[in-house]
C-alpha positions in Angstrom: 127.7 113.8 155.3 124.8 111.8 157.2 122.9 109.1 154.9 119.8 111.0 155.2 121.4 114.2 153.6 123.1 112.3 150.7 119.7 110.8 149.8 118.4 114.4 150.1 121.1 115.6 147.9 120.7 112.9 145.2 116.6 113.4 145.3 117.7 117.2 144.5 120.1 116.7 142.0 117.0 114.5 139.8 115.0 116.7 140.5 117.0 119.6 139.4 117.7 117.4 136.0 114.1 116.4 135.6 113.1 120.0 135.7 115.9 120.9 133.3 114.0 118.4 130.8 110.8 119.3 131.0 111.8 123.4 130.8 113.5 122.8 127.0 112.7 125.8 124.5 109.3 124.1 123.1 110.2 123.7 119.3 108.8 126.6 117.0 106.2 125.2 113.6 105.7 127.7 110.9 103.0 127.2 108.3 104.4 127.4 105.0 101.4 127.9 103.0 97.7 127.0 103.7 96.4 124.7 100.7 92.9 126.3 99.2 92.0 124.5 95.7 93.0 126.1 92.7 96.7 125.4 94.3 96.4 122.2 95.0 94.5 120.1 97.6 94.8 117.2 100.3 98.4 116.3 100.0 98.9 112.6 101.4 102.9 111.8 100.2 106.0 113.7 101.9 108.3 116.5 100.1 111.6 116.1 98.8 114.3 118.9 98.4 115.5 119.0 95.0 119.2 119.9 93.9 117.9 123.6 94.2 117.5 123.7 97.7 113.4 123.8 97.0 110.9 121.6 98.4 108.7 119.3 95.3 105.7 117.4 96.2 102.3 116.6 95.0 98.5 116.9 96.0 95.8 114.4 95.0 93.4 116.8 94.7 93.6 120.5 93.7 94.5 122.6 91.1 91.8 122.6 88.2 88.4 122.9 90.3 86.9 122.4 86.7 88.2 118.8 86.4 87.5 115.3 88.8 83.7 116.1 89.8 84.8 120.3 90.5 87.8 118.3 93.2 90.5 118.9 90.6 92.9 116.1 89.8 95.9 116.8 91.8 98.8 119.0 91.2 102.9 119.2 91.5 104.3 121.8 93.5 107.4 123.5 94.4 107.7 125.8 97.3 110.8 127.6 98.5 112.0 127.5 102.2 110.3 130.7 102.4 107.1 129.1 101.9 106.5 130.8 98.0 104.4 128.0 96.3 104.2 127.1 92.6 101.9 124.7 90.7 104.7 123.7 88.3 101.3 121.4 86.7 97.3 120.7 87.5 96.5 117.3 85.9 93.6 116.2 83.4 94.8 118.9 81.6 94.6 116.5 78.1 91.1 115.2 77.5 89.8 112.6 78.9 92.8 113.0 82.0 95.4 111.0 79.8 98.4 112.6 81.3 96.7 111.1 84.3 95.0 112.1 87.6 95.2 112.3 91.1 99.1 111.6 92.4 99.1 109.8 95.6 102.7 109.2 96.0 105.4 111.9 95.9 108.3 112.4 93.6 112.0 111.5 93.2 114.6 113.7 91.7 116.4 111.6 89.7 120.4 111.8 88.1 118.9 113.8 85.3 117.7 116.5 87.3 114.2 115.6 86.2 111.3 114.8 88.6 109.5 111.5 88.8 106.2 109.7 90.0 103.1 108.4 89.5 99.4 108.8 89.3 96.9 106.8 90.9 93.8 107.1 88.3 94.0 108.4 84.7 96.0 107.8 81.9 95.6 106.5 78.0 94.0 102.6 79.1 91.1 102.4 81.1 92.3 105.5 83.6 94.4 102.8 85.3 97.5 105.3 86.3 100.5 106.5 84.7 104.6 107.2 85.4 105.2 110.3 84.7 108.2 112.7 84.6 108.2 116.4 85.2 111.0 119.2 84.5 111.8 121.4 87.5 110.0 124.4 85.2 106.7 121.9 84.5 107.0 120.4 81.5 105.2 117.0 82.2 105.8 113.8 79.7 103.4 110.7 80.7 105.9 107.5 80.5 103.2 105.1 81.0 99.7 104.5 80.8 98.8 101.3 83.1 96.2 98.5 81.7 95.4 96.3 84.5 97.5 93.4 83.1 100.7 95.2 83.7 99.5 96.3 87.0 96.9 99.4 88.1 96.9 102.4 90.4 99.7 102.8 92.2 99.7 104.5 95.3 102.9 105.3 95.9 106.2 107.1 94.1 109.5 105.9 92.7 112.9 105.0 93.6 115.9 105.2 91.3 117.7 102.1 91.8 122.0 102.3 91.1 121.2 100.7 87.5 119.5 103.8 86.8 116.7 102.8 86.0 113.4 102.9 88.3 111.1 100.7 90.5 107.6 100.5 92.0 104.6 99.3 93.4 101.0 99.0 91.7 97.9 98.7 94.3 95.9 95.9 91.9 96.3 94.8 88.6 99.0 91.8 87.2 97.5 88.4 88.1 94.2 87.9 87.8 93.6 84.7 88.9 92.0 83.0 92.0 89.5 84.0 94.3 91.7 86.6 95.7 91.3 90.8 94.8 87.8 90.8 92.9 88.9 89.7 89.9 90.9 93.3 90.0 94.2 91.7 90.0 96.5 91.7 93.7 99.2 93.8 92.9 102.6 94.3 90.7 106.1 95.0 91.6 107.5 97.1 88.1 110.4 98.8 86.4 110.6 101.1 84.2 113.3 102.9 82.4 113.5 107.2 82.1 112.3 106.2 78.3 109.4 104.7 79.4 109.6 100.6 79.1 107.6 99.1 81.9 108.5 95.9 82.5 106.4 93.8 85.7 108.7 92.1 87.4 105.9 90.3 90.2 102.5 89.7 90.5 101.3 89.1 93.4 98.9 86.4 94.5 99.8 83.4 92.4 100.3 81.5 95.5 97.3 79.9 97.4 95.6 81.9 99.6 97.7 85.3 98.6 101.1 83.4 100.8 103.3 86.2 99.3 100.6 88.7 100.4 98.9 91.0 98.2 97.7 95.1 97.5 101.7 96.5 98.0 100.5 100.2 98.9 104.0 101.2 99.6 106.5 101.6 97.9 110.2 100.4 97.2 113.3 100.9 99.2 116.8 99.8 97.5 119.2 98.1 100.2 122.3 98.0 100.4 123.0 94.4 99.0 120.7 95.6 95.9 117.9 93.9 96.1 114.4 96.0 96.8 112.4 95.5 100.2 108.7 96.4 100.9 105.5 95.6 102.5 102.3 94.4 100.9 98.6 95.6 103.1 97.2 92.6 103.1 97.5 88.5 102.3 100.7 86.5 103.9 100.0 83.0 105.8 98.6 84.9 108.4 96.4 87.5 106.3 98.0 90.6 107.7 100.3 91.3 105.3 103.6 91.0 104.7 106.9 92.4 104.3 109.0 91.3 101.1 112.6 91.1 99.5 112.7 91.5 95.4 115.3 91.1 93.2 116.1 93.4 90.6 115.7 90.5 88.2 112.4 89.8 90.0 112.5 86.8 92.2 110.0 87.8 95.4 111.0 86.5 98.7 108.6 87.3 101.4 110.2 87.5 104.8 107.6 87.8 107.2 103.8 87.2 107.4 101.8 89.6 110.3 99.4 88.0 112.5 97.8 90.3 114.6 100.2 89.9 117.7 103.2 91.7 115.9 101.4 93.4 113.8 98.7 94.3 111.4 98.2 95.8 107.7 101.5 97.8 106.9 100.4 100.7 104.8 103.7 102.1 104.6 107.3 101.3 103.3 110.5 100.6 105.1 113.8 102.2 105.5 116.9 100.9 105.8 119.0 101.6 109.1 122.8 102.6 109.4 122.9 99.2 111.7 121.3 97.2 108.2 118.3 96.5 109.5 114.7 97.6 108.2 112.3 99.8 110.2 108.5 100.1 109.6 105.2 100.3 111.0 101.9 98.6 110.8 98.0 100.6 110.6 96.5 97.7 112.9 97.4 94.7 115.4 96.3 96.5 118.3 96.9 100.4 117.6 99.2 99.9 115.3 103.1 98.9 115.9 106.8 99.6 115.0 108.7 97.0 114.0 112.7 96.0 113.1 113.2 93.2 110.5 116.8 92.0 109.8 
Protein backbone atom coordinates (compact mmCIF):
# COMPACT_ATOMS: atom_id res chain seq x y z
CA UNK A 1 0.00 0.00 0.00
CA UNK A 2 1.42 3.55 -1.16
CA UNK A 3 2.00 6.13 1.85
CA UNK A 4 -0.51 8.31 0.63
CA UNK A 5 -3.33 5.61 0.88
CA UNK A 6 -2.27 4.38 4.41
CA UNK A 7 -2.55 8.03 5.61
CA UNK A 8 -5.98 7.98 3.80
CA UNK A 9 -6.91 4.81 5.52
CA UNK A 10 -5.85 5.94 8.99
CA UNK A 11 -7.69 9.60 8.41
CA UNK A 12 -10.79 7.22 7.72
CA UNK A 13 -10.59 4.92 10.41
CA UNK A 14 -10.66 8.42 13.07
CA UNK A 15 -12.97 9.49 11.34
CA UNK A 16 -15.16 6.52 11.40
CA UNK A 17 -14.39 6.41 15.41
CA UNK A 18 -15.01 10.05 15.94
CA UNK A 19 -18.38 9.65 14.32
CA UNK A 20 -19.11 6.55 16.30
CA UNK A 21 -18.63 9.01 19.46
CA UNK A 22 -20.45 11.70 18.68
CA UNK A 23 -23.67 9.33 17.31
CA UNK A 24 -24.03 7.57 21.13
CA UNK A 25 -27.87 7.03 22.11
CA UNK A 26 -28.21 10.67 23.90
CA UNK A 27 -29.11 9.64 27.59
CA UNK A 28 -32.96 9.77 28.33
CA UNK A 29 -34.09 12.38 31.87
CA UNK A 30 -37.49 11.75 33.29
CA UNK A 31 -39.09 14.21 35.68
CA UNK A 32 -40.05 12.55 38.65
CA UNK A 33 -42.37 14.98 40.10
CA UNK A 34 -42.65 18.80 39.55
CA UNK A 35 -42.39 20.53 43.14
CA UNK A 36 -45.58 23.14 43.56
CA UNK A 37 -45.79 24.29 47.39
CA UNK A 38 -47.99 22.53 49.55
CA UNK A 39 -45.39 19.48 48.73
CA UNK A 40 -42.52 21.05 49.33
CA UNK A 41 -40.42 23.76 47.62
CA UNK A 42 -36.77 24.77 46.38
CA UNK A 43 -34.88 21.66 47.29
CA UNK A 44 -31.01 22.67 47.51
CA UNK A 45 -29.37 19.11 49.22
CA UNK A 46 -29.20 15.69 47.18
CA UNK A 47 -31.41 12.39 47.82
CA UNK A 48 -30.38 9.35 49.46
CA UNK A 49 -31.93 5.81 48.80
CA UNK A 50 -32.98 4.32 51.97
CA UNK A 51 -32.84 0.49 52.93
CA UNK A 52 -36.31 0.40 51.01
CA UNK A 53 -35.14 1.11 47.77
CA UNK A 54 -36.98 4.81 48.08
CA UNK A 55 -35.46 8.04 47.56
CA UNK A 56 -35.57 10.66 51.06
CA UNK A 57 -34.69 14.19 50.80
CA UNK A 58 -35.69 17.49 52.02
CA UNK A 59 -36.93 21.01 50.68
CA UNK A 60 -36.18 24.32 52.47
CA UNK A 61 -39.15 25.69 51.55
CA UNK A 62 -42.68 24.07 50.97
CA UNK A 63 -45.11 22.32 52.59
CA UNK A 64 -47.29 24.54 55.04
CA UNK A 65 -47.88 27.79 52.79
CA UNK A 66 -49.45 29.04 56.14
CA UNK A 67 -46.08 29.14 57.91
CA UNK A 68 -42.44 31.18 57.16
CA UNK A 69 -44.09 34.59 55.61
CA UNK A 70 -46.88 32.07 53.38
CA UNK A 71 -43.14 30.26 51.94
CA UNK A 72 -43.68 27.29 54.20
CA UNK A 73 -40.78 25.99 56.21
CA UNK A 74 -39.44 23.13 54.38
CA UNK A 75 -40.51 19.59 54.25
CA UNK A 76 -39.06 15.75 54.19
CA UNK A 77 -39.98 13.71 51.47
CA UNK A 78 -39.95 10.23 50.10
CA UNK A 79 -40.60 9.40 46.58
CA UNK A 80 -40.53 6.02 44.99
CA UNK A 81 -38.46 5.17 41.75
CA UNK A 82 -41.75 5.60 40.12
CA UNK A 83 -41.69 9.17 41.01
CA UNK A 84 -44.96 8.81 43.86
CA UNK A 85 -43.98 11.58 46.34
CA UNK A 86 -44.81 11.75 50.11
CA UNK A 87 -44.37 14.63 52.67
CA UNK A 88 -43.51 12.17 55.48
CA UNK A 89 -43.42 16.03 57.55
CA UNK A 90 -43.97 20.03 56.88
CA UNK A 91 -42.01 21.85 59.64
CA UNK A 92 -43.14 24.81 62.16
CA UNK A 93 -45.72 22.52 62.81
CA UNK A 94 -45.17 23.24 66.89
CA UNK A 95 -45.59 26.99 67.70
CA UNK A 96 -43.26 29.18 67.43
CA UNK A 97 -41.31 26.54 64.64
CA UNK A 98 -39.54 24.69 67.65
CA UNK A 99 -39.26 21.37 65.79
CA UNK A 100 -37.40 23.80 63.52
CA UNK A 101 -37.56 25.27 60.07
CA UNK A 102 -36.18 25.29 56.79
CA UNK A 103 -33.74 22.07 56.19
CA UNK A 104 -30.91 22.95 53.97
CA UNK A 105 -28.93 19.87 54.14
CA UNK A 106 -30.26 16.36 53.30
CA UNK A 107 -30.53 13.31 55.37
CA UNK A 108 -28.66 10.13 56.43
CA UNK A 109 -30.16 6.86 57.03
CA UNK A 110 -28.60 5.74 59.89
CA UNK A 111 -27.92 1.80 61.56
CA UNK A 112 -31.22 2.28 63.17
CA UNK A 113 -33.13 2.53 60.16
CA UNK A 114 -34.08 6.04 61.28
CA UNK A 115 -33.56 9.26 59.20
CA UNK A 116 -31.31 12.15 60.24
CA UNK A 117 -30.44 15.91 59.62
CA UNK A 118 -30.75 19.23 60.40
CA UNK A 119 -32.41 22.47 60.12
CA UNK A 120 -31.07 25.69 59.32
CA UNK A 121 -33.47 28.20 61.31
CA UNK A 122 -35.87 27.29 64.13
CA UNK A 123 -35.83 25.38 67.04
CA UNK A 124 -36.44 25.95 71.06
CA UNK A 125 -33.27 28.88 71.59
CA UNK A 126 -33.32 31.81 69.62
CA UNK A 127 -34.54 29.81 66.20
CA UNK A 128 -30.86 28.90 65.88
CA UNK A 129 -31.46 25.28 64.16
CA UNK A 130 -32.01 21.94 65.34
CA UNK A 131 -30.78 17.93 64.69
CA UNK A 132 -33.48 16.16 64.20
CA UNK A 133 -34.48 12.50 63.53
CA UNK A 134 -37.36 11.30 61.40
CA UNK A 135 -39.00 7.57 61.10
CA UNK A 136 -39.37 6.31 57.62
CA UNK A 137 -43.45 6.78 58.35
CA UNK A 138 -42.83 10.59 59.76
CA UNK A 139 -42.65 10.60 63.08
CA UNK A 140 -40.10 13.63 63.73
CA UNK A 141 -38.19 13.94 67.36
CA UNK A 142 -36.09 17.37 67.49
CA UNK A 143 -32.53 16.16 69.22
CA UNK A 144 -31.30 19.56 69.48
CA UNK A 145 -32.10 23.02 69.62
CA UNK A 146 -28.87 25.19 68.75
CA UNK A 147 -28.00 28.55 71.04
CA UNK A 148 -25.30 30.31 69.31
CA UNK A 149 -22.66 29.25 71.92
CA UNK A 150 -22.77 25.70 70.80
CA UNK A 151 -22.83 26.66 67.27
CA UNK A 152 -25.91 28.07 64.87
CA UNK A 153 -27.56 27.22 61.53
CA UNK A 154 -26.11 24.59 59.96
CA UNK A 155 -26.27 24.26 56.42
CA UNK A 156 -25.64 21.05 55.78
CA UNK A 157 -26.70 17.18 56.93
CA UNK A 158 -25.04 14.39 58.93
CA UNK A 159 -22.66 11.67 58.69
CA UNK A 160 -22.72 8.62 60.98
CA UNK A 161 -19.27 8.12 61.86
CA UNK A 162 -18.11 4.01 62.73
CA UNK A 163 -18.52 4.95 66.57
CA UNK A 164 -22.10 5.39 65.91
CA UNK A 165 -22.53 8.31 66.76
CA UNK A 166 -22.89 11.53 64.41
CA UNK A 167 -21.00 14.65 63.15
CA UNK A 168 -21.41 18.08 61.62
CA UNK A 169 -20.93 21.38 60.60
CA UNK A 170 -22.72 24.66 62.06
CA UNK A 171 -22.48 27.95 59.56
CA UNK A 172 -21.80 30.58 62.75
CA UNK A 173 -22.06 30.31 66.17
CA UNK A 174 -19.11 28.73 68.85
CA UNK A 175 -16.44 31.49 69.37
CA UNK A 176 -17.36 34.70 69.53
CA UNK A 177 -14.42 36.51 69.78
CA UNK A 178 -12.35 38.85 67.51
CA UNK A 179 -13.16 40.96 64.87
CA UNK A 180 -14.00 38.15 62.76
CA UNK A 181 -17.97 36.91 61.83
CA UNK A 182 -20.01 40.00 63.26
CA UNK A 183 -19.90 39.14 66.57
CA UNK A 184 -22.21 36.03 65.19
CA UNK A 185 -19.65 33.55 66.09
CA UNK A 186 -17.39 31.72 62.86
CA UNK A 187 -18.46 28.36 62.93
CA UNK A 188 -18.59 24.86 64.94
CA UNK A 189 -17.50 21.37 64.07
CA UNK A 190 -20.21 19.09 66.51
CA UNK A 191 -21.26 15.60 67.64
CA UNK A 192 -23.96 14.39 68.75
CA UNK A 193 -25.27 11.08 69.80
CA UNK A 194 -28.91 9.35 68.34
CA UNK A 195 -30.09 10.51 72.14
CA UNK A 196 -29.38 13.87 71.55
CA UNK A 197 -25.96 15.10 73.47
CA UNK A 198 -24.30 17.70 71.40
CA UNK A 199 -21.07 18.09 72.15
CA UNK A 200 -18.77 21.06 69.96
CA UNK A 201 -15.81 19.64 69.28
CA UNK A 202 -14.19 23.09 67.30
CA UNK A 203 -14.75 26.53 66.98
CA UNK A 204 -13.58 28.16 64.48
CA UNK A 205 -11.65 31.44 64.39
CA UNK A 206 -9.68 31.46 67.62
CA UNK A 207 -6.67 31.90 65.52
CA UNK A 208 -5.63 35.50 64.27
CA UNK A 209 -7.04 36.52 61.33
CA UNK A 210 -9.57 33.23 61.02
CA UNK A 211 -5.89 30.99 59.99
CA UNK A 212 -7.97 27.78 60.47
CA UNK A 213 -10.66 29.50 58.26
CA UNK A 214 -14.07 30.10 59.15
CA UNK A 215 -18.21 29.69 58.08
CA UNK A 216 -17.81 25.54 57.29
CA UNK A 217 -21.02 25.40 54.93
CA UNK A 218 -20.23 21.80 54.18
CA UNK A 219 -20.42 19.17 55.68
CA UNK A 220 -18.33 16.17 57.16
CA UNK A 221 -16.82 13.28 55.33
CA UNK A 222 -15.32 10.23 57.59
CA UNK A 223 -11.91 8.84 55.93
CA UNK A 224 -10.71 6.02 56.06
CA UNK A 225 -7.94 6.53 58.85
CA UNK A 226 -11.02 8.01 60.99
CA UNK A 227 -10.46 11.17 61.26
CA UNK A 228 -13.26 13.74 59.53
CA UNK A 229 -12.22 16.13 56.48
CA UNK A 230 -14.07 19.25 55.22
CA UNK A 231 -13.84 22.63 53.85
CA UNK A 232 -14.69 25.94 55.58
CA UNK A 233 -16.06 29.13 52.82
CA UNK A 234 -14.02 31.50 53.95
CA UNK A 235 -10.85 32.61 56.33
CA UNK A 236 -7.35 30.52 55.93
CA UNK A 237 -3.93 32.53 55.53
CA UNK A 238 -4.97 33.39 52.30
CA UNK A 239 -8.74 34.32 53.03
CA UNK A 240 -10.28 31.85 50.56
CA UNK A 241 -11.04 29.31 52.67
CA UNK A 242 -9.77 26.24 53.57
CA UNK A 243 -9.91 22.66 53.59
CA UNK A 244 -9.52 20.78 57.09
CA UNK A 245 -8.70 17.44 58.95
CA UNK A 246 -10.66 16.83 62.48
CA UNK A 247 -10.33 14.38 64.89
CA UNK A 248 -12.94 12.61 66.34
CA UNK A 249 -11.64 13.80 69.69
CA UNK A 250 -11.51 17.31 68.07
CA UNK A 251 -8.03 18.44 67.36
CA UNK A 252 -8.52 20.68 63.78
CA UNK A 253 -5.69 20.48 61.43
CA UNK A 254 -6.16 22.68 58.44
CA UNK A 255 -4.39 21.35 55.37
CA UNK A 256 -4.63 23.88 52.91
CA UNK A 257 -5.39 27.71 52.67
CA UNK A 258 -7.01 28.90 48.94
CA UNK A 259 -5.60 31.87 47.35
CA UNK A 260 -7.36 32.74 44.44
CA UNK A 261 -4.85 30.97 41.89
CA UNK A 262 -6.03 27.37 43.08
CA UNK A 263 -8.90 28.20 44.15
CA UNK A 264 -11.63 30.25 45.85
CA UNK A 265 -14.60 29.84 48.56
CA UNK A 266 -15.38 26.00 48.64
CA UNK A 267 -19.10 25.77 49.34
CA UNK A 268 -19.11 22.19 49.16
CA UNK A 269 -17.66 19.07 50.94
CA UNK A 270 -15.24 16.44 49.80
CA UNK A 271 -15.24 12.84 49.06
CA UNK A 272 -12.87 10.43 49.51
CA UNK A 273 -11.42 8.52 46.41
CA UNK A 274 -10.72 4.70 45.99
CA UNK A 275 -6.91 5.95 45.26
CA UNK A 276 -7.19 7.88 49.15
CA UNK A 277 -7.19 11.05 48.05
CA UNK A 278 -9.96 13.84 48.54
CA UNK A 279 -11.86 15.48 45.62
CA UNK A 280 -13.75 18.84 45.78
CA UNK A 281 -14.49 22.02 44.22
CA UNK A 282 -14.32 25.66 44.85
CA UNK A 283 -17.52 28.49 43.89
CA UNK A 284 -14.70 31.21 42.92
CA UNK A 285 -10.83 31.67 41.91
CA UNK A 286 -11.55 32.22 38.44
CA UNK A 287 -14.94 30.21 37.57
CA UNK A 288 -14.61 28.06 40.01
CA UNK A 289 -12.09 24.85 40.12
CA UNK A 290 -11.77 21.11 40.90
CA UNK A 291 -9.29 20.20 43.05
CA UNK A 292 -7.32 16.76 44.57
CA UNK A 293 -5.83 17.10 48.10
CA UNK A 294 -3.81 14.04 49.53
Amino acid sequence: MKKSSAWKMVCIVFMFCAAAVIASPAQTLTTLVNFAGANGANPQSSLIQGTDGNFYGTTPDGGDLSKCSSFGCGTVFKITPGGTLTTLYSFCAQTNCTDGADPLGGLVQATDGNFYGTTNWGGANDSDGTVFKITPGGTLTTLHSFSGGDGAYPAAGLVQATNGNFYGTTQIGGYYGGDYCAGNGCGTVFKITSGGALTTLYSFCPQPNCADGFDPVAGLVQATDGNFYGTTWFGGTQGGGTVFKITAGGTLTTLHSFNGDDGWWPLAGLMQATDGNFYGTTSDGGSGTVFKIT
